[in-house]
KEZAKE-418845 format. One line per 10 residues: their letters; for each residue x, y, z of N, C-alpha, C, O. Coordinates in nm, 3 decimals, m for minus. Layout:
N
a> X/Y/Z/X/Y/Z/X/Y/Z/X/Y/Z  ...
//
This chain:
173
xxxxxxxxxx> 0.310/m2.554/1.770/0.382/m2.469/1.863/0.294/m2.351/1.900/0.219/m2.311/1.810  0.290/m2.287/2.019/0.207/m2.218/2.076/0.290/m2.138/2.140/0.379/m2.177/2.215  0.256/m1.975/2.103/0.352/m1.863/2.183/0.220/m1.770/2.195/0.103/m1.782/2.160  0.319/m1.646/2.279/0.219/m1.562/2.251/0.303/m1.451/2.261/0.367/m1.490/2.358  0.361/m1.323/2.229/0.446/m1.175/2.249/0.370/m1.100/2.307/0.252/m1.071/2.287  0.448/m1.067/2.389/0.430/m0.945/2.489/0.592/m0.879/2.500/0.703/m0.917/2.463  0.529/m0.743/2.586/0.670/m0.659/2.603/0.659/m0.739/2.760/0.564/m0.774/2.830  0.827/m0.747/2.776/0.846/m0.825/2.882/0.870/m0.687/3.018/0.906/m0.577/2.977  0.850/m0.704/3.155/0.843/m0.620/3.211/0.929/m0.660/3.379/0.990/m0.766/3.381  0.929/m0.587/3.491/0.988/m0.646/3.619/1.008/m0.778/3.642/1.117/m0.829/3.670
xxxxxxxxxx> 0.874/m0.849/3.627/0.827/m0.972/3.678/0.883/m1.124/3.566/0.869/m1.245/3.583  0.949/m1.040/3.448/1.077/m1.127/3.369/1.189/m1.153/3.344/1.254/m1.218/3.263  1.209/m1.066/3.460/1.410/m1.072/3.484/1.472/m1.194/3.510/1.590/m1.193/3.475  1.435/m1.296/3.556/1.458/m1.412/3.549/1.505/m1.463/3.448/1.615/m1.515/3.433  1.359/m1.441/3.321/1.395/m1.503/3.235/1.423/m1.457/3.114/1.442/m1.505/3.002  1.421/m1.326/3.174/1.542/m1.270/3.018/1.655/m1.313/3.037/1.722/m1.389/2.966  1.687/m1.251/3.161/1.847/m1.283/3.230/1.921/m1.410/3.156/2.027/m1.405/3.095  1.820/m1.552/3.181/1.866/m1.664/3.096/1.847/m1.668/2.942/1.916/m1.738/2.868  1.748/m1.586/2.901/1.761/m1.589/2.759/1.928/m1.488/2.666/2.017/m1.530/2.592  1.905/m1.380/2.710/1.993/m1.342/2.646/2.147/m1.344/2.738/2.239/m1.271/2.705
xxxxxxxxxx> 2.154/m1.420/2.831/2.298/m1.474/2.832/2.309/m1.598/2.759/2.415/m1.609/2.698  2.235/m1.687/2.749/2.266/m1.803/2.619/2.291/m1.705/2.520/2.412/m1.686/2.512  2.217/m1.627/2.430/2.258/m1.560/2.323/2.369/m1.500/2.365/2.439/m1.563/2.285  2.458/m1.425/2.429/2.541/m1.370/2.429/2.637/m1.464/2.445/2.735/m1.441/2.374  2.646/m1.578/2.522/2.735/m1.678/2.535/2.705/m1.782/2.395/2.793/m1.862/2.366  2.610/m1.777/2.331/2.668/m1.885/2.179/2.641/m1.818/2.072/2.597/m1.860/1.966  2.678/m1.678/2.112/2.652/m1.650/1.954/2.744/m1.472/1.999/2.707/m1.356/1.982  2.847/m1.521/2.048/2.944/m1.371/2.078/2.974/m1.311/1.947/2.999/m1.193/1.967  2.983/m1.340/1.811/3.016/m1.281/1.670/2.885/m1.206/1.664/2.900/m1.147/1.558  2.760/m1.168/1.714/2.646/m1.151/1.689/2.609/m0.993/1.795/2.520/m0.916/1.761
xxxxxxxxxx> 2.676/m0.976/1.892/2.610/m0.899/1.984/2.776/m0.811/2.057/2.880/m0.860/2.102  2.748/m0.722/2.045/2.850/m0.581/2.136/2.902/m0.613/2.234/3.022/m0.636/2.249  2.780/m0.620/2.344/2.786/m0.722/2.495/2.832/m0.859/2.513/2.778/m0.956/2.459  2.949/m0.865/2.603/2.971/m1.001/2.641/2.935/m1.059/2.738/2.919/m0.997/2.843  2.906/m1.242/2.724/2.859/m1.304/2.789/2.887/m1.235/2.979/2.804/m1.216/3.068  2.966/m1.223/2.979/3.100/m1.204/3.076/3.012/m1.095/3.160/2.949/m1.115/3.264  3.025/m0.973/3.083/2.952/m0.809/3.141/2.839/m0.862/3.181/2.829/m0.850/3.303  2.741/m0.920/3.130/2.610/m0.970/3.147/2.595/m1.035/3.275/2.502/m1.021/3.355  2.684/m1.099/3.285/2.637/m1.190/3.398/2.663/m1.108/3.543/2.610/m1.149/3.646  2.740/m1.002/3.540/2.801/m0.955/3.621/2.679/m0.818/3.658/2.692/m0.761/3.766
xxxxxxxxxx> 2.572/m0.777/3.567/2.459/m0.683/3.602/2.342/m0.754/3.716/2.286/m0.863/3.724  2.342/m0.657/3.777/2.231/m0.676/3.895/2.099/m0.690/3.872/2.047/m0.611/3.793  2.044/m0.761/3.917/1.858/m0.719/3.914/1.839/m0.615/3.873/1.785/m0.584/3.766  1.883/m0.547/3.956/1.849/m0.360/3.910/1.850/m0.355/3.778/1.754/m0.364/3.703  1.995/m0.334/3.744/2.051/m0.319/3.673/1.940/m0.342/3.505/1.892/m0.269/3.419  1.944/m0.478/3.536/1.809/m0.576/3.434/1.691/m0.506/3.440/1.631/m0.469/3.340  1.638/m0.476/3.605/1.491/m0.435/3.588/1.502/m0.255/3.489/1.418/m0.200/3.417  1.612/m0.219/3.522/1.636/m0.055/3.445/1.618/m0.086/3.329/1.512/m0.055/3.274  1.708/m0.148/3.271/1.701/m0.235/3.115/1.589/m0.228/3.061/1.571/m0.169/2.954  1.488/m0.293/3.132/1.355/m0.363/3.078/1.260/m0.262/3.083/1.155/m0.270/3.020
xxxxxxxxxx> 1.299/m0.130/3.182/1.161/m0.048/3.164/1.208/0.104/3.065/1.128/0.182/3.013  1.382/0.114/3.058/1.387/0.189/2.965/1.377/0.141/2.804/1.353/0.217/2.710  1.393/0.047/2.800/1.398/m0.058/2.632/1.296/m0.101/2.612/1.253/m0.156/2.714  1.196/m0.109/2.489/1.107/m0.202/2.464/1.147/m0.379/2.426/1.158/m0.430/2.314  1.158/m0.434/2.538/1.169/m0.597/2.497/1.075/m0.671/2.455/0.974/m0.690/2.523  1.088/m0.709/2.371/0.926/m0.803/2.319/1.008/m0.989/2.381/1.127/m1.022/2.379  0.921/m1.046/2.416/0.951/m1.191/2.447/0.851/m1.289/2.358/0.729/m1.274/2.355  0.904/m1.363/2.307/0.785/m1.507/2.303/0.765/m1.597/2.394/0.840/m1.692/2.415  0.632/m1.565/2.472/0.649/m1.690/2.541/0.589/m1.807/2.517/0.470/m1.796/2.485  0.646/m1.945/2.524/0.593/m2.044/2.559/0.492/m2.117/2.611/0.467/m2.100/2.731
xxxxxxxxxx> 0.415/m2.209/2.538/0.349/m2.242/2.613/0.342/m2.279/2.787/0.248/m2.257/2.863  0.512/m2.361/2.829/0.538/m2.371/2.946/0.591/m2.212/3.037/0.629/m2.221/3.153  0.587/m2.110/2.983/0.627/m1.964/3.019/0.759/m1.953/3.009/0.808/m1.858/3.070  0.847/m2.038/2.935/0.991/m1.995/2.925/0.988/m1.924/2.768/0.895/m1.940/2.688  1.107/m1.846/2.746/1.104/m1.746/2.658/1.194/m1.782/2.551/1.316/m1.784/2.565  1.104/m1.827/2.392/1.119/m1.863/2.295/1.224/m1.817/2.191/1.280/m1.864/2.092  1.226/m1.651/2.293/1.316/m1.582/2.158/1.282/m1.412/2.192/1.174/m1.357/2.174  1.385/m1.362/2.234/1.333/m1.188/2.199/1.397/m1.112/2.152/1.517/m1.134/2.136  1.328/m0.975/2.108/1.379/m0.858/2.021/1.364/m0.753/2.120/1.280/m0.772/2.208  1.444/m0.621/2.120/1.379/m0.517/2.202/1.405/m0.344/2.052/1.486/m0.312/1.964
xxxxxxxxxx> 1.290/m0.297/2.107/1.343/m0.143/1.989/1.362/m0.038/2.092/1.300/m0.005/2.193  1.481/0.008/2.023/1.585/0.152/2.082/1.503/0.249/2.039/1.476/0.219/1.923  1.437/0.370/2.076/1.386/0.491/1.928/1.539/0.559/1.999/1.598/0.533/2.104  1.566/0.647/1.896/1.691/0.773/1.912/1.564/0.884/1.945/1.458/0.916/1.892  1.659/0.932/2.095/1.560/1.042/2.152/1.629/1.179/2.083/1.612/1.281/2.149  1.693/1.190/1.977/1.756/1.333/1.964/1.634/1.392/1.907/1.533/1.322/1.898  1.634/1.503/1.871/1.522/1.613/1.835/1.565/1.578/1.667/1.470/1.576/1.589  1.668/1.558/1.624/1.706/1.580/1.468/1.647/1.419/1.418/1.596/1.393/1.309  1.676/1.302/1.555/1.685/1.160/1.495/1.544/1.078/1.557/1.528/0.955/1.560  1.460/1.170/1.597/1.340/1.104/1.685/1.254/0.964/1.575/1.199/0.860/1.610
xxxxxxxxxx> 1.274/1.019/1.452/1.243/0.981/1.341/1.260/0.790/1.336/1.189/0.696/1.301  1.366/0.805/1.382/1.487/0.674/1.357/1.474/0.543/1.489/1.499/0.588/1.601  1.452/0.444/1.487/1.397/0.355/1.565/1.551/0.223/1.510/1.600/0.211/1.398  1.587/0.151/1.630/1.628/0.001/1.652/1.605/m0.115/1.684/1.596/m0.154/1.801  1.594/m0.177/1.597/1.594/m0.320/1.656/1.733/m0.434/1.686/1.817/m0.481/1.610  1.708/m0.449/1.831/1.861/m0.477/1.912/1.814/m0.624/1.946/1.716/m0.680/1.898  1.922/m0.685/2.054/1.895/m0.780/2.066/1.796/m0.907/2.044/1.732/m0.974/2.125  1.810/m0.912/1.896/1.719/m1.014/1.806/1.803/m1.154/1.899/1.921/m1.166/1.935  1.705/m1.229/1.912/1.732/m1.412/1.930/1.636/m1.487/1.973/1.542/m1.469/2.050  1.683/m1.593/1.899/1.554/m1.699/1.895/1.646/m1.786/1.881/1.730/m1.796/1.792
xxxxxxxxxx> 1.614/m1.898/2.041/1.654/m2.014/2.090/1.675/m2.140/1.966/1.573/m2.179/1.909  1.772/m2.185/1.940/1.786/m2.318/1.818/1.639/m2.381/1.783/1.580/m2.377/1.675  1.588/m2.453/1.933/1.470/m2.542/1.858/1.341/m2.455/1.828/1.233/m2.497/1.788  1.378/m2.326/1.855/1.247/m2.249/1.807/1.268/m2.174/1.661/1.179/m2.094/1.631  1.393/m2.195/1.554/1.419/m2.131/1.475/1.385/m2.231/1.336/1.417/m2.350/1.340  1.316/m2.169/1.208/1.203/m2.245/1.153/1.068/m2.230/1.174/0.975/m2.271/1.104  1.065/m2.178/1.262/0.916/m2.232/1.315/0.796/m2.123/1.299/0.676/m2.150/1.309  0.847/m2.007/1.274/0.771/m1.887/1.242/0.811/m1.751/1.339/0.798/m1.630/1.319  0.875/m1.848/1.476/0.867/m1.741/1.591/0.912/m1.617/1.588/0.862/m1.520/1.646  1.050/m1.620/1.489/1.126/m1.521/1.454/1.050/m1.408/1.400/1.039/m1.294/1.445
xxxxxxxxxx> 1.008/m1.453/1.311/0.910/m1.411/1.169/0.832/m1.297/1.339/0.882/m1.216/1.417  0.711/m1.349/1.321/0.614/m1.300/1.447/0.744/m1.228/1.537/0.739/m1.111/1.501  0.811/m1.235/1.595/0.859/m1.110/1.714/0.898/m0.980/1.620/0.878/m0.862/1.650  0.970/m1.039/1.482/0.984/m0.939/1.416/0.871/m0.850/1.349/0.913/m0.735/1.335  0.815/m0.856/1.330/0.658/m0.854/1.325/0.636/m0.793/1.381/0.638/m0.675/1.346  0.598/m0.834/1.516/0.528/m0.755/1.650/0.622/m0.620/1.640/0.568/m0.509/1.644  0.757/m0.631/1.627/0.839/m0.509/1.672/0.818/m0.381/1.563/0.858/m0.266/1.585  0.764/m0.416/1.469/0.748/m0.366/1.342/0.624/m0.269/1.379/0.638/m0.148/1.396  0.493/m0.342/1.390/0.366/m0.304/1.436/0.386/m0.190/1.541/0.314/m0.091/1.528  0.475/m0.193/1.643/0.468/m0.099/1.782/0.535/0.014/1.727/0.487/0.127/1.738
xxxxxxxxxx> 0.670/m0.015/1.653/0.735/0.102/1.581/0.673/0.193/1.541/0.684/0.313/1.569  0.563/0.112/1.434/0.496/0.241/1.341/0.466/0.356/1.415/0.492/0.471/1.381  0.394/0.311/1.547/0.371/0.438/1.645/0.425/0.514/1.678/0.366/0.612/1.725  0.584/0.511/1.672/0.692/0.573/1.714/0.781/0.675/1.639/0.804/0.792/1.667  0.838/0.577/1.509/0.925/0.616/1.431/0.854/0.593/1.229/0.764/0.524/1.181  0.944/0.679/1.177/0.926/0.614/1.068/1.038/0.528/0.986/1.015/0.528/0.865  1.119/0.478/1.014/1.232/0.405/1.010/1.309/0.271/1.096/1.408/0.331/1.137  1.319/0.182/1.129/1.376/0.116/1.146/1.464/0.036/1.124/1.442/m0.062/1.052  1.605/0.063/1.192/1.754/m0.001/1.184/1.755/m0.100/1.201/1.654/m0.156/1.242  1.883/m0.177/1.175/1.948/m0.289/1.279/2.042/m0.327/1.211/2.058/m0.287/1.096
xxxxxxxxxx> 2.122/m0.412/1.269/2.282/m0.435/1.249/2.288/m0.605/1.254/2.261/m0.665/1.359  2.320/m0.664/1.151/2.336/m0.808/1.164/2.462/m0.867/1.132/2.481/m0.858/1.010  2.557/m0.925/1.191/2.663/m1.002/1.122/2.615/m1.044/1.009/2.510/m1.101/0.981  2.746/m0.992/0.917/2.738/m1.011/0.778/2.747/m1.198/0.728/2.710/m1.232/0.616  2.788/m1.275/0.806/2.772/m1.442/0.744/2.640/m1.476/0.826/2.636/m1.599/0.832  2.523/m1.418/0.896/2.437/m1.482/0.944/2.277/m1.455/0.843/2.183/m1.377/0.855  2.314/m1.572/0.738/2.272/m1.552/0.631/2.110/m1.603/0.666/2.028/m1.572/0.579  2.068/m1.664/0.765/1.913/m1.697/0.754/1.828/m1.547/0.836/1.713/m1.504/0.821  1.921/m1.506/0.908/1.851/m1.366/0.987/1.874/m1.279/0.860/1.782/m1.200/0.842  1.970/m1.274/0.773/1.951/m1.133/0.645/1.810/m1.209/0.539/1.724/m1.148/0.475
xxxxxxxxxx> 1.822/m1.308/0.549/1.704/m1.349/0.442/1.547/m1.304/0.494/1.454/m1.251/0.432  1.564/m1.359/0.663/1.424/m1.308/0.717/1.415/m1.160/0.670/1.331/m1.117/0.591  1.528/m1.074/0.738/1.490/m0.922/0.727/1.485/m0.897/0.604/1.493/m0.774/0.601  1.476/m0.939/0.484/1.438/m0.905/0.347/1.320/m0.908/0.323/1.256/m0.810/0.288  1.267/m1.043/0.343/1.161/m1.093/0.337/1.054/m1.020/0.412/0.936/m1.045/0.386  1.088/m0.923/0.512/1.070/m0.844/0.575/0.989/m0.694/0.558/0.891/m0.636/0.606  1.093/m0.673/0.461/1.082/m0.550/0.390/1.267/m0.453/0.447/1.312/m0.345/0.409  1.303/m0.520/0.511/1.500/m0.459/0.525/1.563/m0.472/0.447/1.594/m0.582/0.401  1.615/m0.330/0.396/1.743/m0.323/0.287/1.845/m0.289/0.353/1.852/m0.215/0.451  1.937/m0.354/0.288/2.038/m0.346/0.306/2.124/m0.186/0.217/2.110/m0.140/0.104
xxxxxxxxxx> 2.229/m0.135/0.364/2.199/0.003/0.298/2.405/0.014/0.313/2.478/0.080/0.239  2.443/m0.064/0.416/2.607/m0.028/0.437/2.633/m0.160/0.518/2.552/m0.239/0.565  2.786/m0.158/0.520/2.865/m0.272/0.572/2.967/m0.190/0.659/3.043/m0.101/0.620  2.953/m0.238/0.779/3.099/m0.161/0.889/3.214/m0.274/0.915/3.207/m0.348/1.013  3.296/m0.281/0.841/3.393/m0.358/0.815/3.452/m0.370/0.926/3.496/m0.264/0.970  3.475/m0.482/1.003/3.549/m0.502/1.106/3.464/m0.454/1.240/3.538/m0.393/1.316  3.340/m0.466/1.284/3.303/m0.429/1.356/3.276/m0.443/1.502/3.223/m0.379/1.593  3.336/m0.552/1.483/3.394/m0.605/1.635/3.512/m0.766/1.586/3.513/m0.840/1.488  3.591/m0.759/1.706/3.701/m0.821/1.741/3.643/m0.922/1.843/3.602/m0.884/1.953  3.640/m1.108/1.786/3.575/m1.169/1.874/3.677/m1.311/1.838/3.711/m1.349/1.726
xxxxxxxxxx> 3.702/m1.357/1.935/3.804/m1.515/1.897/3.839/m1.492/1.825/3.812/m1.554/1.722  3.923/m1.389/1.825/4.070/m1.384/1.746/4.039/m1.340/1.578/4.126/m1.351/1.492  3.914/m1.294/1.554/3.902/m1.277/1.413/3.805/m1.116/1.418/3.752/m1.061/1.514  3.809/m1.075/1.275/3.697/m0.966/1.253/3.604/m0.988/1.218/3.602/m1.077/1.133  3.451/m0.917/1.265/3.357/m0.941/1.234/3.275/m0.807/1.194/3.245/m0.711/1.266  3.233/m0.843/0.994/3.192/m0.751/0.966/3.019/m0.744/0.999/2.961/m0.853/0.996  2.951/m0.643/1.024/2.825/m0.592/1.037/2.771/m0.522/0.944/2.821/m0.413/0.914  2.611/m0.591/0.853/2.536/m0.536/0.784/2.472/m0.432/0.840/2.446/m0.437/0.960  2.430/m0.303/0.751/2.300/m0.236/0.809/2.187/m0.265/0.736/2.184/m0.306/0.620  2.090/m0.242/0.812/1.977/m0.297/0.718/1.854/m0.181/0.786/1.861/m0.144/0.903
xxxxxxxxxx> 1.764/m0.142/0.706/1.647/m0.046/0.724/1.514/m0.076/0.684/1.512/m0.145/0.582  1.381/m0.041/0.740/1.306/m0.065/0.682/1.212/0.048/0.705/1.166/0.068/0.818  1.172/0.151/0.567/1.101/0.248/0.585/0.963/0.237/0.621/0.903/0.181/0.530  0.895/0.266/0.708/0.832/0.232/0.718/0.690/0.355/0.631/0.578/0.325/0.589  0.740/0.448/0.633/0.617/0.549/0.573/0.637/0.495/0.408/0.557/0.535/0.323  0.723/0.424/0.379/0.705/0.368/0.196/0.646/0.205/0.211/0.673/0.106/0.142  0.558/0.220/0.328/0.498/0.043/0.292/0.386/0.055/0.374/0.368/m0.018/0.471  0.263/0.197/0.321/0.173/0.187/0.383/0.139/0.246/0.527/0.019/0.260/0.546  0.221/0.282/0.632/0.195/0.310/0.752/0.131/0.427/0.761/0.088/0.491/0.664  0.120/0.465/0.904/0.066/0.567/0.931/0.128/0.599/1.024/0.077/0.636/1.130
xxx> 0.277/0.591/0.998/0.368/0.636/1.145/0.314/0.772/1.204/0.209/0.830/1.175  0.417/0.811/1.295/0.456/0.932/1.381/0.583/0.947/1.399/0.654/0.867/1.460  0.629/1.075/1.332/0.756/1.081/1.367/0.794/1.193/1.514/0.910/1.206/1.554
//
C-alpha cells in the first residue's frame, strides 16, 4: 500500500467533502456533526474549513483520500499551550494497514511546533482507535458520560492526552 500525508488545502474539497461525509454518515456515535449539517455546507463553507483547520489527508496511490485527521490549537492566551486532534478517520479497507498509525503520527510531528499538549475525544466502545492512541503515547485522563444522544441511545466519550514536552520534544508553547 502506498500513501503519502499532506495538509489538504482549496484544491481538496472534493475530496474531503466525500471523505468525511462517509465518516459522519457510518460512524454518527463517533463525531458532534451530522451527516445531515454536512451535506448541507457550501464550497465556501469547506474551503473556510480547510484553511482555518489543519487537515492532514492520506492520499492514495490513485489520489483518493485514505483517511484524515485535522489539529484545532486553542487560540486563548491562558490555553495556547493546548492543541486537538478532531476528525480522526480512516476508510474500512485502509484500517490495519498502518495508515492510521502514520496520520496520527504526522499530526503529532506538526503539533510539537505549536503546542505542548495534545487532546482528543474518542467514543468510549471504539476500542481499536483507544488501543492505537496508547500505543501512541495517549492517556487516558476523564470520561464525559453521555456525551452525545445518537439512535436513540447515549454515547459516552473518552479523553485522552498526550504530553508532549514529557516524551522528548522541543515544543513551543
Amino acid at each position: 500500500m502506498t500513501f503519502s500525508i499532506r495538509r489538504l488545502g482549496p484544491g481538496d474539497i472534493a475530496a474531503y467533502r466525500s471523505i468525511r461525509h462517509e465518516a459522519l454518515a457510518n460512524h454518527p456515535e463517533a463525531f458532534v456533526s451530522t451527516a445531515e449539517n454536512f451535506a448541507q455546507r457550501s464550497d465556501a463553507d469547506i474551503r473556510q474549513m480547510l484553511e482555518t483547520l489543519t487537515v492532514f489527508g492520506a492520499v492514495m496511490a490513485d489520489g483518493s483520500l485514505g483517511g484524515i485527521n485535522a489539529f484545532l490549537r486553542n487560540e486563548g492566551a491562558k490555553e495556547r499551550h493546548r492543541g486537538w486532534m478532531i476528525q480522526v478517520y480512516t476508510r474500512p479497507e485502509q484500517r490495519g494497514t498502518g495508515l492510521s498509525r502514520a496520520l496520527v503520527e504526522h499530526l503529532v510531528e506538526h503539533a510539537r511546533h505549536h503546542v505542548i499538549q495534545i487532546h482528543l475525544g474518542v467514543w468510549s466502545e471504539n476500542e481499536p482507535a483507544i488501543r492505537l492512541y496508547r500505543k501512541l503515547g495517549f492517556e487516558h485522563y476523564a470520561t464525559e458520560p453521555r456525551y452525545l444522544f445518537v439512535n436513540g441511545r447515549y454515547i459516552d466519550e473518552h479523553l485522552m492526552v498526550r504530553f508532549l514536552d514529557r516524551d522528548g520534544s522541543d515544543s513551543k508553547a
